[in-house]
N, C-alpha and C positions, 0 to 999 in steps of 0.2 A: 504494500500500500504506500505509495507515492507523499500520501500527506501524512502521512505517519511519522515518513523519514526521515520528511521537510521538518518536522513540530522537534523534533528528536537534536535534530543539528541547528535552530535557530534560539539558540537562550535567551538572545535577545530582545524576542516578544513574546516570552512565556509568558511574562506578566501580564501582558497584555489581553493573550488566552486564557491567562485563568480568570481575567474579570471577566472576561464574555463569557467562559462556560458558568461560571457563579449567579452572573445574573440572568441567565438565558435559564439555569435549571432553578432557583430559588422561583422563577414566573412559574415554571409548566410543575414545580410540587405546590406550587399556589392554587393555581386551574387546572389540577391535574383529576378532573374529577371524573368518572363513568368508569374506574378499571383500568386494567392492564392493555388492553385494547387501544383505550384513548389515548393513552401515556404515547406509544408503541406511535398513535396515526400523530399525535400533539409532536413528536420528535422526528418523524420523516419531515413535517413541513416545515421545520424549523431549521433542522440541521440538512435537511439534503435540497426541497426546493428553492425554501428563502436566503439562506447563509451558503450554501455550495461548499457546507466544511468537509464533505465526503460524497460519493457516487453511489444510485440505487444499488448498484449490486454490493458495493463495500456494506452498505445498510443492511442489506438481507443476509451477508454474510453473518453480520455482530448476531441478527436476531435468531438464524438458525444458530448461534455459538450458545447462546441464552439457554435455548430448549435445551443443550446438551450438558450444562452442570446445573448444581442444585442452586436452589434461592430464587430471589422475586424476579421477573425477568423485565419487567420495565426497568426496574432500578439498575441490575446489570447490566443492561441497554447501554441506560446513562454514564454507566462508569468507564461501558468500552469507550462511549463516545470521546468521555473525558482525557481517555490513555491514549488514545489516537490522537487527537489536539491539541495534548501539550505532557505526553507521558505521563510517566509516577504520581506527577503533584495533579498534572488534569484528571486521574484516577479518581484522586481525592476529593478532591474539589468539586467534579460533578456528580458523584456521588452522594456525597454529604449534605450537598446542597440541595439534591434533588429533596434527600430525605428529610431535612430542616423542617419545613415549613410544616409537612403532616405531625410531625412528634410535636411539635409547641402546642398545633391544635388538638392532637390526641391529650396531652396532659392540661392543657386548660380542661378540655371536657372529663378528665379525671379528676381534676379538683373539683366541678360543678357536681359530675356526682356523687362522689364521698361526701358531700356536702348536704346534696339539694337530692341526695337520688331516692330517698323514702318518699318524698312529698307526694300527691294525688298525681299533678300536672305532670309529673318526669314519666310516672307509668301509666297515664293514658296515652301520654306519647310510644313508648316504646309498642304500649298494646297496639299500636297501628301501623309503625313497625316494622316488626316481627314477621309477620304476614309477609309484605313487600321485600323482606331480605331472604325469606324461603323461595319467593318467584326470581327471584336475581339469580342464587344457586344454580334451581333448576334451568334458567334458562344457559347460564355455562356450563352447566353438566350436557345439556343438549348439544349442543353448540360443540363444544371441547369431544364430546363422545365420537359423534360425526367423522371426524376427523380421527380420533385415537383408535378406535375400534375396528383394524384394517383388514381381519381377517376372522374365520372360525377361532382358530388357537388363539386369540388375544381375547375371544369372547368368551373362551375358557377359563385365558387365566384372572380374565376380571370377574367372572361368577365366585370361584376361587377363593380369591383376596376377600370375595363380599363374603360368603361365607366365612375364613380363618378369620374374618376381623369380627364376626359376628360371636364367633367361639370365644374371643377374650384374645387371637393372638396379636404379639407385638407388631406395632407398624413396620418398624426395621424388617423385621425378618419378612413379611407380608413383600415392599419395595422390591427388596434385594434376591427373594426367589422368584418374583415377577420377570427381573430383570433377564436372571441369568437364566429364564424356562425360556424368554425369549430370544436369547441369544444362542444359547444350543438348539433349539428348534430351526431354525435360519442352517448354522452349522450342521445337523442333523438330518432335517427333514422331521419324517413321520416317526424316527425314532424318539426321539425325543417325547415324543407325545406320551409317555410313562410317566417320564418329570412331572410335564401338567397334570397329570391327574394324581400324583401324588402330594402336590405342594403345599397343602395341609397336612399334611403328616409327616412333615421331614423332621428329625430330631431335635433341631433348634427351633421349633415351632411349641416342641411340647413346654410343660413345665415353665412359661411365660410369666406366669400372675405378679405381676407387681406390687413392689411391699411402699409401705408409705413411705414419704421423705419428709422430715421436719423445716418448712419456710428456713430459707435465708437467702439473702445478696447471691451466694456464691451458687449453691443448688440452683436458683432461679437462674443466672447468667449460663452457669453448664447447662440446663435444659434449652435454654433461648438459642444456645449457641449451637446445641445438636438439631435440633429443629433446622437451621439455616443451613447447615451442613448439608445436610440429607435431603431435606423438600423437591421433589419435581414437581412440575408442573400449576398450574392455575395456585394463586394465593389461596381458595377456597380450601384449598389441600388442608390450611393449616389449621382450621379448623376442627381434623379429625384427629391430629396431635393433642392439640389444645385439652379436648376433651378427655381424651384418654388416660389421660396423664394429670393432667392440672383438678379436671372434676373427679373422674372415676378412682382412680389409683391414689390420690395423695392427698384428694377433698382439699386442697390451698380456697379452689371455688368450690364457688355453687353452679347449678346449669343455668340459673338465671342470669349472673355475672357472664357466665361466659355469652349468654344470648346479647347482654348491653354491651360486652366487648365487642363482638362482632358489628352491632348497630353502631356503634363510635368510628369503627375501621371504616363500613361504607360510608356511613352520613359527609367524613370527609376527604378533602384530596390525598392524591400521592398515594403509596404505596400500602395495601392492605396490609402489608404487613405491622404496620405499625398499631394495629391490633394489641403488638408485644405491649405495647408501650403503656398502654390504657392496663393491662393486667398488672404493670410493674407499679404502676400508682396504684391501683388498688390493694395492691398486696405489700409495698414497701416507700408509700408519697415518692419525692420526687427522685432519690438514689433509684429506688427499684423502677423507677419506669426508664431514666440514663442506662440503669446495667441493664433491662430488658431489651433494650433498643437492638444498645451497643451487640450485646449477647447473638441478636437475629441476623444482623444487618451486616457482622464483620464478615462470616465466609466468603459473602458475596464479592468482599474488595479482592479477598484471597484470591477466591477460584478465577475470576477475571485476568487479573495479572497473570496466575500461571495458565492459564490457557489459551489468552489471548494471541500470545506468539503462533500455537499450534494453532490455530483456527481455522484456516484453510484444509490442514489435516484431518481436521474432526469433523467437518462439514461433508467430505467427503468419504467418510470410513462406513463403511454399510454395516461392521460391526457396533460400530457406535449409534449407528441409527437402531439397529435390531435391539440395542440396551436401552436406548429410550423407548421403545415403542411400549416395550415391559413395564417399564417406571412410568409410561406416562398412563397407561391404561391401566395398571395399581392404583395408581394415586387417584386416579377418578373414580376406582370403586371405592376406597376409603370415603373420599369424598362423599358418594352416593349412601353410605350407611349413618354417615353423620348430618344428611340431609333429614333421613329420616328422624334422627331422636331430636333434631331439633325441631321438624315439622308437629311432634306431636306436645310439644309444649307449644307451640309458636299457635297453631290453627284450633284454637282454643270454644269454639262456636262459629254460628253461621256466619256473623261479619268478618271473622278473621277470613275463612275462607274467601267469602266474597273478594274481597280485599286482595286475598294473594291470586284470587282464578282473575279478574280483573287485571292487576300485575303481569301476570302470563301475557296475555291476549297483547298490554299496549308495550311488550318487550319483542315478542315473537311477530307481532302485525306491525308494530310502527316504528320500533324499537328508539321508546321513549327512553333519554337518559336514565339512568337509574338513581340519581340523585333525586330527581322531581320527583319517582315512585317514592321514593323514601320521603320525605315532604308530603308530599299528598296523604303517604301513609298519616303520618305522623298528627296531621290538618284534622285527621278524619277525628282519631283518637280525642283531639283534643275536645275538638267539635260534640263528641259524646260527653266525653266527663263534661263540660259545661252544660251540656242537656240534662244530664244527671241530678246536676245540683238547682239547677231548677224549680 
């Protein structure tokens, strides 16, 4: 890459580049609102129509480099952009920056709730919600499915994973024989197809159950930090982590915490994953929400830098495609199970449903932002409690 090499040997205007990527990413984690998707189109027009700081295909190279390690993939987006623009410090810089604006927001709204989240108004809002953040899911499980679900055998191995995950077992090991059933299947053929139908009962599957962990800074960072490691595909993903682990296994939440964690993540810009953030104030004010960030968000500077060189390499390895296809259609049945337990707190009586079949319809027909659906949710909610008191 040409501009790579040029940003690499020009120290002269690094400076110069690191204020343009700072303030080009602090705007689009300002209005970075609708998902990964918007991020993804908010960054082609910036950086390849309007600026010409890169060429479509150099773009499509970074974002098939994205799908191929773990973490947010807008955000990593950003970071390539920044390493290509002005190296190491533009790594940093647009990274950080991108991720800035969502964590300030994510912790303000964690101080309003530790504050104000018992009151009537905070959970008639959310009661509307709720709803509207089940129809957002399903419509990227749809959506993401399409695309991931390429063959019989992937349809196997994500029945598979829905079931092992349904049984109690670990995500890790759920991911990681997804990946590799898909990668010896490729290798193999029809041989392999033993693996898939064994991969709930492979020895590291058994004997799973997770023992508690006692709150602290340091446990919360190693978990935030494993999360970011490991995560393919869609942010939604993280959700079935969260749950697993944070409510089921260690009780830190409740399901309801986790359901307003989630609503905090959509309601604002940037990167879902700052989700971490809202749980790190919940559980330890404003340390815990800095080391939850920190915790989620560092692998992704990691794995960028060391893969960015190979990129080219990895884009074109059909072995590496055959390990994502694994991980990515893992990760979407994980996904798909933790749709479900949050659906059934979430669609609570006939308006909630209303509310989220409505949702459906102006995503899949018109495909209204999803920020408005949450608004509109939220409108309805309020619109009742004040009928209520009436």
């Amino acid at each position: 890459m040409s501009s790579e090499v040029s940003s690499q040997q020009d120290p002269a205007s690094r400076g110069r580049r690191l204020w343009e990527l700072a303030r080009l990413f602090l705007k689009l984690g300002t209005i970075g609102f609708g998902g990964p998707a918007a991020h993804l189109a908010l960054m082609e027009a910036e950086c390849v129509r309007r600026r010409r700081w890169l060429t479509h295909g150099e773009f499509l190279d970074m974002v098939g480099a994205t799908n191929l390690i773990p973490g947010p993939n807008s955000t990593e987006l950003a970071i390539h952009i920044g390493r290509l623009r002005a190296g190491g410090p533009g790594l940093v810089v647009a990274g950080a920056c991108f991720i800035l604006p969502a964590m300030l927001l994510v912790m303000g709204c964690g101080w309003l709730y530790v504050t104000y989240g018992q009151l009537p108004q905070v959970g008639a809002l959310l009661y509307g919600m709720k709803p509207a953040i089940i129809a957002i899911i399903l419509q990227a499980l749809w959506g993401l499915g399409k695309s991931a679900v390429k063959s019989v055998m992937l349809a196997v191995v994500g029945s598979a994973v829905v079931v092992g995950n349904v049984c109690g077992v670990e995500e890790l090991v759920l991911l990681a024989s997804a990946a590799l059933v898909s990668l010896a299947w490729r290798w193999k053929g029809t041989s392999s197809r033993n693996l898939t139908l064994a991969l709930p009962m492979t020895p590291a599957v058994l004997g799973t159950a997770g023992v508690a962990v006692p709150f602290g800074l340091w446990p919360m960072f190693l978990f935030f930090l494993k999360v970011g490691a490991v995560l393919f595909g869609s942010g939604y993903v993280l959700l079935a982590f969260l749950r697993a682990d944070l409510v089921d296994r260690w009780h830190w939440l409740s399901e309801a915490q986790l359901f307003d964690a989630i609503a905090v993540g959509q309601v604002t810009p940037g990167p879902v994953f700052t989700t971490a953030t809202f749980i790190g104030y919940l559980l330890g004010g404003v340390p815990g929400s800095l080391v939850a960030t920190v915790g989620i968000f560092l692998p992704a500077f990691v794995f960028v830098a060391i893969s960015a060189p190979l990129l080219s390499r990895l884009r074109a390895s059909p072995a590496a495609g055959a390990f994502l296809d694994g991980l990515n259609v893992a990760s979407l049945a994980l996904m798909a199970v933790v749709t479900w337990h949050l659906g059934r707190s979430a669609l609570v009586d006939g308006l909630t449903i209303a509310i989220a079949l409505v949702a459906v319809a102006l995503l899949l027909r018109f495909r209204v932002n999803s920020m408005w659906l949450l608004l509109g949710g939220a409108v309805v909610g309020l619109v009742l409690s004040a009928g209520s008191r009436v």
